[in-house]
C-alpha positions in Angstrom: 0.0 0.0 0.0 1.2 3.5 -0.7 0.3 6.5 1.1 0.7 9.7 -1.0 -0.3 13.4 0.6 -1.1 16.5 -1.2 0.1 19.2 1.3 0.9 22.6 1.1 1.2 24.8 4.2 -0.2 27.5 2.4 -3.9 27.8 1.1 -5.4 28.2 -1.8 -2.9 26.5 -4.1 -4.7 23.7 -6.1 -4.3 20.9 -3.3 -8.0 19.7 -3.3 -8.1 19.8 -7.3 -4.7 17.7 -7.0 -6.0 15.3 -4.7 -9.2 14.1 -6.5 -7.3 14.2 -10.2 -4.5 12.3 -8.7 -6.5 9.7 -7.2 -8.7 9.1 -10.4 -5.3 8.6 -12.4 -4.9 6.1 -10.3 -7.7 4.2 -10.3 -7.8 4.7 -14.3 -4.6 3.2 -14.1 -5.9 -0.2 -12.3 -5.0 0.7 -8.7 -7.8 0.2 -6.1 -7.8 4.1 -4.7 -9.0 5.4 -1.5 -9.3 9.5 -1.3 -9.0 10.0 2.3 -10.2 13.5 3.4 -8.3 15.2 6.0 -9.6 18.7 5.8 -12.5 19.5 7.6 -14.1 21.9 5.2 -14.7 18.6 3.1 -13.9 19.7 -0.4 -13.0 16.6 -1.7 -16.1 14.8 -0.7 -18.6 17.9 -1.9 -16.3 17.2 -5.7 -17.5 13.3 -5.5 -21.1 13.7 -4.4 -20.3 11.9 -1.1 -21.4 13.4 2.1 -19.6 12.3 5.1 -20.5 10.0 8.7 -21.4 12.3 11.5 -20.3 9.3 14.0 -16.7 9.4 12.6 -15.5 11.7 15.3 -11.6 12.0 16.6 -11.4 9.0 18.5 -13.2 6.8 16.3 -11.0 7.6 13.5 -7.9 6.7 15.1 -9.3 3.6 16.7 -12.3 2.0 15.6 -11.3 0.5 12.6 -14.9 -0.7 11.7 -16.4 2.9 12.0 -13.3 3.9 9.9 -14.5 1.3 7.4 -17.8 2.0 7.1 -17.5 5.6 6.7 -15.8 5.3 3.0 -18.4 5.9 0.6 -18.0 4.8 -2.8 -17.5 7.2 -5.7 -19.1 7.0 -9.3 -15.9 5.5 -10.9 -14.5 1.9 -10.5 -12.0 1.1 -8.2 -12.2 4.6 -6.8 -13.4 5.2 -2.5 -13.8 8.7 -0.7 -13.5 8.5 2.9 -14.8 12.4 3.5 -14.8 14.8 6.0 -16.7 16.1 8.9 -16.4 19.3 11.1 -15.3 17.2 13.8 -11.7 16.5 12.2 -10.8 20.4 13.3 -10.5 18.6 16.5 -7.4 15.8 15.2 -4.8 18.2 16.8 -6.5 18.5 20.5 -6.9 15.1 20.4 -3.8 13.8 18.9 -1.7 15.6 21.3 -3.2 13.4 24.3 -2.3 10.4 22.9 1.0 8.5 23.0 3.1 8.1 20.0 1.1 10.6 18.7 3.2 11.1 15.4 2.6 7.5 14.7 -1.1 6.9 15.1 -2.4 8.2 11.7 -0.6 5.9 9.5 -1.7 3.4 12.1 -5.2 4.2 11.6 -4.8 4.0 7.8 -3.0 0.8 7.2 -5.5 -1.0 9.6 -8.6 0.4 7.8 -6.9 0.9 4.4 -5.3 -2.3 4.0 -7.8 -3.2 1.3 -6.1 -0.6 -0.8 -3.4 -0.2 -3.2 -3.7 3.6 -2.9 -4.7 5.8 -0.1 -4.1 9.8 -1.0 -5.0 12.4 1.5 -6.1 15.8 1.4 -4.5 17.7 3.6 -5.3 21.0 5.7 -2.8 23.8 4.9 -0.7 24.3 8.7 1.8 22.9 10.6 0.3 20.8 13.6 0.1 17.6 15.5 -1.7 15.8 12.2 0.4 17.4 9.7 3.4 15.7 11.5 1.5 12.5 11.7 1.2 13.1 7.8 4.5 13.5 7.3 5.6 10.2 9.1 2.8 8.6 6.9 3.4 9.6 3.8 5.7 7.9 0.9 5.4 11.0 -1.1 4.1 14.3 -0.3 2.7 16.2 -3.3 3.2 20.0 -2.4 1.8 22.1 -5.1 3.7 25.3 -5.0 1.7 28.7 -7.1 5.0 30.1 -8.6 5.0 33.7 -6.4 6.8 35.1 -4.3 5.2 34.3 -1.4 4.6 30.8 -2.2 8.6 30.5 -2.4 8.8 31.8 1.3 6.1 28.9 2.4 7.9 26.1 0.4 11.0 27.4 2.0 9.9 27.3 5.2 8.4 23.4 4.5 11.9 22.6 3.6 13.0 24.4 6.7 10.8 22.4 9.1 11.7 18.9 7.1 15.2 19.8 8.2 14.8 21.0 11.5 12.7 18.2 12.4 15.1 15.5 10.8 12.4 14.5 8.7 13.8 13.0 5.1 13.2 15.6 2.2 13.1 12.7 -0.5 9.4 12.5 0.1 9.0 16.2 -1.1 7.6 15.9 -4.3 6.8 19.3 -5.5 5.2 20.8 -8.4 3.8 24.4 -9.8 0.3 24.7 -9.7 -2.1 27.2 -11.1 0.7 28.2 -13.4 0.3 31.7 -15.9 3.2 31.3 -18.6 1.9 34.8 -20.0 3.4 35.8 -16.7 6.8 37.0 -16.2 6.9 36.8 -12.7 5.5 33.4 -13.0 8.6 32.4 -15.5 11.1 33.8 -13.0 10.2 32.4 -9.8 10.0 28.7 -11.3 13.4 29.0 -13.0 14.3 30.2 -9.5 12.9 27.4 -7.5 14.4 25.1 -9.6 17.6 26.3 -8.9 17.3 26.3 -5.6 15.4 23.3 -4.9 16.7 21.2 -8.2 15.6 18.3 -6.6 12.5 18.7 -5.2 10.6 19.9 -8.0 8.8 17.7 -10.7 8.9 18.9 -13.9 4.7 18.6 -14.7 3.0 21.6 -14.4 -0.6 22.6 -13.7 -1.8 25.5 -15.5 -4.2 28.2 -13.9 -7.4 27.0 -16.3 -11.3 27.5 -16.0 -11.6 24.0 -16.0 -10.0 23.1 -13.0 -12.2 25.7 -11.4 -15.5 24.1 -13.0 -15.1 20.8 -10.9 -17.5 22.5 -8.4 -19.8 22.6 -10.8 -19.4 19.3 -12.6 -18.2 17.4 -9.3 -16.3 14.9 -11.6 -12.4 15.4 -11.8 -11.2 17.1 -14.8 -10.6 14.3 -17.0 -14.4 13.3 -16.8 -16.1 16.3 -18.9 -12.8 17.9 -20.4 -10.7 15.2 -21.7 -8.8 16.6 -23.9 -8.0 19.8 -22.1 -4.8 21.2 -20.8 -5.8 20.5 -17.3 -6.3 16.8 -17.8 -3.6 16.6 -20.0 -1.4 18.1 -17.0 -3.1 16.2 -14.0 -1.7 12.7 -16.2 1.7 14.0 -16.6 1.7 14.4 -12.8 0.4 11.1 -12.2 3.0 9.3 -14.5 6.3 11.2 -13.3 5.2 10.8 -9.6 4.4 6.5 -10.5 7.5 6.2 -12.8 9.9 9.3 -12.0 13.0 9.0 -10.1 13.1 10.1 -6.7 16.1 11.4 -5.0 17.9 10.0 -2.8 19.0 13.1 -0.5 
């Protein structure tokens, strides 16, 4: 089973898009795929038509494997499980920091409940807490998408920062830019800058800044469902291949 997260520590950046387009790739490529929601606003679930189990509070998710289990909903495509998100996850910090090994107890939670899977990809809420460092531990790759400004440099920096502080290993940092505007110059210069500075971090797919990415509210299907052929979908594949077949760094 693989665990893959699409964090940023900034908002706004494409991270909920990411996570449901991700997830479909792989389930179109033949990989039994659980989305599991980690954001209490719920995005991901609103995008698959799936509304979420009130009983699935804090300590149920962490330790009752079968109210874990039978809060995944199925999506509308094949091979493809949401396990959404209720208001109550706001409260995974309080109660994480009460209980021991604390770092350790989401990926416990998942591989019990998730074991079915091939794939479980999380959508992450943008800070640094108590569950982000569980999702860090977790995770076998951590899909940052990264808007190329200069603020989102500062934020990636300081993810980099916190990787290194907290002797956590930066190989699983796979970045990306997101939300990208090529007509831009300051878009041009801060990738060509990021690269430079993190030449090892960054995948080379990019996600363009495109209408319809922003229609998925309205069509709740990921991209590749009612635009096909678009630059979106073509983008959200490119992802998907380089982060299944790329080469990962070693340092």
């Amino acid at each position: 089973m693989k665990i893959i997260a699409c964090y940023s520590n900034k908002g706004g950046v494409g991270k909920t898009a990411t996570s449901v387009n991700l997830a479909y790739a792989y389930a179109q490529a033949g990989h039994k795929v659980l989305l599991c929601d980690l954001d209490p606003q719920g995005a991901s679930g609103f995008y698959l038509r799936v509304k979420p189990s009130k009983k699935l509070t804090d300590a149920r998710f962490f330790e009752d494997v079968e109210r874990f289990t039978k809060s995944i909903r199925a999506s509308d495509f094949d091979a493809f499980d949401v396990l959404p998100a209720n208001l109550t996850f706001r409260d995974f910090d309080v109660f994480l920091s009460r209980m021991r090994n604390r770092r350790s107890r989401l990926k416990k939670a998942l591989v019990k409940a998730g074991s079915d899977y091939d794939v479980i990809v999380l959508d992450c809420p943008p800070n640094f807490s108590t569950l982000s460092e569980n999702i860090f531990k977790a995770a076998d790759q951590i899909v940052v998408p990264v808007i190329p400004t200069t603020l989102s440099e500062r934020t990636f920096d300081q993810l980099v920062t916190f990787f290194d502080t907290q002797g956590l290993p930066k190989k699983k940092i796979r970045a990306f830019f997101s939300m990208v505007q090529r007509r831009k110059t300051l878009h041009l210069q801060t990738m060509q800058t990021m690269r430079e500075l993190y030449p090892k971090r960054f995948l080379q797919a990019e996600v363009p800044f495109a209408a319809d990415i922003e229609k998925m509210g309205q069509h709740r299907a990921p991209v590749s469902v009612y635009a096909g052929r678009s630059a979106a979908s073509t983008a959200y594949r490119a992802l998907f291949e380089e982060l299944e077949n790329g080469v990962v760094s070693s340092k």
